[in-house]
N, C-alpha and C positions, 0 to 999 in steps of 0.2 A: 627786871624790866616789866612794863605796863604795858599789855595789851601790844598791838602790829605798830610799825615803825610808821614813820614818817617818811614817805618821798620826794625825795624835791631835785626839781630834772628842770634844765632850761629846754625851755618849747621849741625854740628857733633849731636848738643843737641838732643836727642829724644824724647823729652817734646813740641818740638815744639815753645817753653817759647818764645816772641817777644817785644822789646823795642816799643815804637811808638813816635816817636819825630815829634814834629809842629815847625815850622819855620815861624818868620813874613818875610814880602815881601823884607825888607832889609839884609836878611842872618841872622838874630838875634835869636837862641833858643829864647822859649815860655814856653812851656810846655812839657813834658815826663810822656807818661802813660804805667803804665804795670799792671799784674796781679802778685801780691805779698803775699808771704805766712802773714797771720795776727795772732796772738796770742788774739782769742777772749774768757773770761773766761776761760774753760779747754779746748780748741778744737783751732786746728792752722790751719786756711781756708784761703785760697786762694782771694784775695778782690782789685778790682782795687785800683792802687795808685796811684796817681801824684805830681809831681816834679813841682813847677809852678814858672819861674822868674817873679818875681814881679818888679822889677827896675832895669834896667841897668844904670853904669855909669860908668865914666872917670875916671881912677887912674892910676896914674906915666905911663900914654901916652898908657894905653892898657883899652879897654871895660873889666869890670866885673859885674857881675852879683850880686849885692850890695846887694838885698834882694830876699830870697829865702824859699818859704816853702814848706812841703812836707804833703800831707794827704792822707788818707785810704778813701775809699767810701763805706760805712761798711751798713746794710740794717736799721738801725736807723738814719743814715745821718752821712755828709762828720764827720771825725775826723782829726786833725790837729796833729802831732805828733813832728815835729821840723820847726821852722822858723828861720831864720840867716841874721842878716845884719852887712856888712862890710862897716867900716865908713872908715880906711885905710889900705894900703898896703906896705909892705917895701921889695922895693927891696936887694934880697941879692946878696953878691958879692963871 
């Protein structure tokens, strides 16, 4: 990662709640963390999460973000909850 993250917090929110986006030195998303409600057994707490692009690549002439996972940093260690990869894309007309 490149240099301090990006913030990005709506003004109006009174929670204060903030995005934090990392960017590599080529303009390219990395990673997106924030503090996200969790449903852990009976109790729904608050627990950093992150968004991590794992592979960018080339499809029909645009960068995408091919593989993609998202986990909870929960105090047992990280949890993995959805991963996604895109093997094609079709452009619509």
């Amino acid at each position: 990662m490149s240099g301090p993250p990006l913030r990005v917090c709506d003004r109006v929110d009174p929670t204060g709640a903030a995005v934090y986006l990392y960017i590599s030195a080529e303009g390219r998303p990395l990673v997106c963390r924030a503090d996200r409600p969790c449903l852990v057994g009976h109790s729904n707490r608050a627990y950093p999460m992150v968004r991590a692009v794992r592979r960018i690549s080339r499809m029909e002439g645009m960068r995408v973000a091919s593989r993609v996972e998202i986990s909870w940093t929960l105090p047992e260690g990280e949890f993995t909850y959805y991963h996604s990869e895109a093997t094609v894309i079709e452009k619509l007309d």
